[in-house]
N, C-alpha and C positions, 0 to 999 in steps of 0.2 A: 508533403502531407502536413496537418493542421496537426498540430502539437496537443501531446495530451500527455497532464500530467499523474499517474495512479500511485497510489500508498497503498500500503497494504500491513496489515494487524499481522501481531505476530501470534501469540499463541490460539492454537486454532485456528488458524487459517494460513500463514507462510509455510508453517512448521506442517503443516498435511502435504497430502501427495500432489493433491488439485493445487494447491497455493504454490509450489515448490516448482511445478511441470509449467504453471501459468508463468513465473516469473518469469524464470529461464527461460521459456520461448518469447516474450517479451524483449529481455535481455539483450538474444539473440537478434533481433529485426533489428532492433538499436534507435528506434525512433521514437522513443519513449520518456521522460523523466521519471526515474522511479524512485521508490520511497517506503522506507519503513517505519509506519508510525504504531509503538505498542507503549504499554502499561508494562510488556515486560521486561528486566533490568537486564540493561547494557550488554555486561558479558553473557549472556543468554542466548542475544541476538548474534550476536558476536560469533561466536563461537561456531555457530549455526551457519554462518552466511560464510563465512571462512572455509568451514568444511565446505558447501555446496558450493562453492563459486560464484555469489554471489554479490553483484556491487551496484549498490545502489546509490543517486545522488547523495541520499542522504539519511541514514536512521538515527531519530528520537522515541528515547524510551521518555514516557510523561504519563503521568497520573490521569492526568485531564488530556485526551487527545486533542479537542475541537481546539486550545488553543497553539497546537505548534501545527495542527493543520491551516487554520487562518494564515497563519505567518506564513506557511508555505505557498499559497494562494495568492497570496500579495509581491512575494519574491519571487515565482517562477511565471515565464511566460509560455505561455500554455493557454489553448482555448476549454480544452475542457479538465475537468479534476474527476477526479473520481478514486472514493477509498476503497477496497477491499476486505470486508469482517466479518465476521460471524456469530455478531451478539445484537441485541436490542441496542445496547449500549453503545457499537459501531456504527449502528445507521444512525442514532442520535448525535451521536458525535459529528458524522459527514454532513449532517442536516444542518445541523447549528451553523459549523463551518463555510457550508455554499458548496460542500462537494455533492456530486451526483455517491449514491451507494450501492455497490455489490455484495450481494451476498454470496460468501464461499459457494452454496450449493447449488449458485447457478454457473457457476464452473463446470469445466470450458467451454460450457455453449454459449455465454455471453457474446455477445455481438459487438460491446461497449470498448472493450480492452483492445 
């Protein structure tokens, strides 16, 4: 299968039922790179992804997402990216970056993931 890499925002969107049931069945297929990219601080996500079992390549908490998105786009190989948010400010961030964007509320009927 053709590699894809997804991120995903944390508050508001991991931290929901939809973001949490999406991961973990991702997770679970294991053919995925996945990612968490938030604004919100470290032990936050931490603590969260610890409780739920989840493990992802990689979580950065950043102020500015679009830049540790970029960086992950250039270091991972994957044909498609694709972030997962739930604000204006999520799709502008995936935009900037060259990710494709989802919005929480079109969980789980997205097709993309």
């Amino acid at each position: 299968s053709i590699m894809k890499a997804i991120a995903f925002d944390f508050d508001g969107t991991l931290d929901t039922k939809e973001g949490s049931d999406i991961f973990k069945q991702i997770q679970r297929r294991g053919n995925r790179e996945l990612f968490i990219v938030s604004s919100s601080p470290t032990p936050r996500i931490d603590e969260f992804i610890d409780e739920m079992d989840m493990r992802p390549n990689e979580r950065i908490s950043a102020l500015i997402k679009f830049i540790p998105l970029r960086r992950l786009k250039t270091e991972t190989d994957a044909s498609d990216f694709i972030y997962v948010g739930n604000s204006y400010r999520d799709m502008l961030a995936s935009r900037i970056a060259g990710w494709e964007y989802v919005d929480i509320t079109e969980l789980p009927s997205s097709d993309k993931l």
